[in-house]
C-alpha positions as CSV (number, residue, x, y, z in Angstrom):
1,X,3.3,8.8,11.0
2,X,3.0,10.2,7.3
3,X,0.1,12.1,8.6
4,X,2.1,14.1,10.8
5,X,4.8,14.8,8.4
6,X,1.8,15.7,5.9
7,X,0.6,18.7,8.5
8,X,4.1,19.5,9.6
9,X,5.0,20.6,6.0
10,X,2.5,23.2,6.0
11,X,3.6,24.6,9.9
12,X,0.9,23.2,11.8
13,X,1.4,23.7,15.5
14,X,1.3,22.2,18.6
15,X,1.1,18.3,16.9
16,X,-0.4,15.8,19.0
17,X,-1.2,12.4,18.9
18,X,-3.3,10.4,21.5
19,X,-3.3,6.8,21.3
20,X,-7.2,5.7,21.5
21,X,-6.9,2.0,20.5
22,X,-7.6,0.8,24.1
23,X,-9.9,3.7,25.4
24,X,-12.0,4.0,22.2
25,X,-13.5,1.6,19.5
26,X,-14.2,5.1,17.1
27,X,-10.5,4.8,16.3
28,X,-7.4,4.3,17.5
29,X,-5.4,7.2,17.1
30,X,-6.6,11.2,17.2
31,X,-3.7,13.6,15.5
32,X,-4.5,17.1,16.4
33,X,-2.9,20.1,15.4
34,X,-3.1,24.1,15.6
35,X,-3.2,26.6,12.7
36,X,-3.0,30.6,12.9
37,X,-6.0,31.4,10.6
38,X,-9.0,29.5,9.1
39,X,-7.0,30.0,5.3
40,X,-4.5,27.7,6.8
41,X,-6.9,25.4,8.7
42,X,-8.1,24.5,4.4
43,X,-4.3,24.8,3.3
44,X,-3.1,22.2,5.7
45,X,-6.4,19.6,4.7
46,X,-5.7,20.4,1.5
47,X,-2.2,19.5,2.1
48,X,-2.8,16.1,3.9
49,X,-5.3,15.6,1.1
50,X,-3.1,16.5,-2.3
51,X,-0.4,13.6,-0.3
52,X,-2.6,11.2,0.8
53,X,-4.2,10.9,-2.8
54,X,-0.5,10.8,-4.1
55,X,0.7,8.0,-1.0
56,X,-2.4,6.1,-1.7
57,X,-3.5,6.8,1.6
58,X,-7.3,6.6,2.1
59,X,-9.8,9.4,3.6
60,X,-12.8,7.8,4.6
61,X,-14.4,11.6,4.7
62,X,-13.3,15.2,6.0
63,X,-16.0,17.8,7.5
64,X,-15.7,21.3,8.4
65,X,-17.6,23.6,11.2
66,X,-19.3,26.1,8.9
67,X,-17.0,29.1,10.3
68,X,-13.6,26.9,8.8
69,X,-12.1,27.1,12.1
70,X,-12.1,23.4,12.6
71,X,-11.3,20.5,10.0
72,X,-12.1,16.5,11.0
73,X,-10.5,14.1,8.5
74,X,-11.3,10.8,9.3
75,X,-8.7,8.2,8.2
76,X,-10.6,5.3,9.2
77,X,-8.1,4.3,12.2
78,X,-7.0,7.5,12.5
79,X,-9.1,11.1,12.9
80,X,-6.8,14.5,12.4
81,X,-8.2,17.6,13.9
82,X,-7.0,20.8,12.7
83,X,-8.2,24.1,14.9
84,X,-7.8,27.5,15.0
85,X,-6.3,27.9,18.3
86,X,-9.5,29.5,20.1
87,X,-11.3,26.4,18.7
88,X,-9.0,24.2,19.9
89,X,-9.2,25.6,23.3
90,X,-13.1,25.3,23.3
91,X,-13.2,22.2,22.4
92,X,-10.1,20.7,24.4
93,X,-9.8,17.2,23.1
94,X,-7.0,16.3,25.2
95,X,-8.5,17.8,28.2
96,X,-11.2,15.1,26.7
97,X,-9.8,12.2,26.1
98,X,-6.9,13.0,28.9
99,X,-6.9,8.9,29.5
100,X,-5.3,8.3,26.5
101,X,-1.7,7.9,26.3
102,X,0.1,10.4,24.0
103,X,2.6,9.3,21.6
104,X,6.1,11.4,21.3
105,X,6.8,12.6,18.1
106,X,10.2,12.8,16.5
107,X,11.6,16.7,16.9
């Protein structure tokens, strides 16, 4: 997934990618990742952002919490999360969505 290779370039951590397509008609696929600070929460959207415009890759609209600790782009089919880590842990998406089937990435 470009996506994924999009976040990875600017050291997002803990990558994962839930398959939603039979669970869910929001989308099919949820990519979440983990950043160390709220200033690399924005660098890594703006990232994914700067690519996607140059891949010709869609974003049908991002949103922020107002404290930057958590960034939603929705792709249409697919939705990226980037959290902080505390965020992440608060809001536990794959604790959420735990019958989804996760897709292994490529190390």
């Amino acid at each position: 997934m470009q996506i994924v290779d999009f976040i990875s370039a600017k050291k997002a951590k803990d990558i994962v990618v839930l398959d939603l397509g039979k669970i869910s008609g929001l989308c099919d696929y949820f990519i979440i990742c983990s950043a160390e600070s709220d200033r690399q929460v924005k660098a890594i959207y703006e990232e994914v952002a700067k690519r996607c415009k140059k891949s010709g890759i869609r974003i049908s609209h991002a949103e922020n919490d107002e404290s930057g600790k958590w960034v939603l782009v929705d792709f249409f089919d697919i939705i990226l999360h980037i959290f902080v880590e505390e965020a992440r842990k608060f809001y536990n998406l794959e604790y959420l969505w735990s019958e989804s089937r996760k897709i292994k990435l490529k190390k």
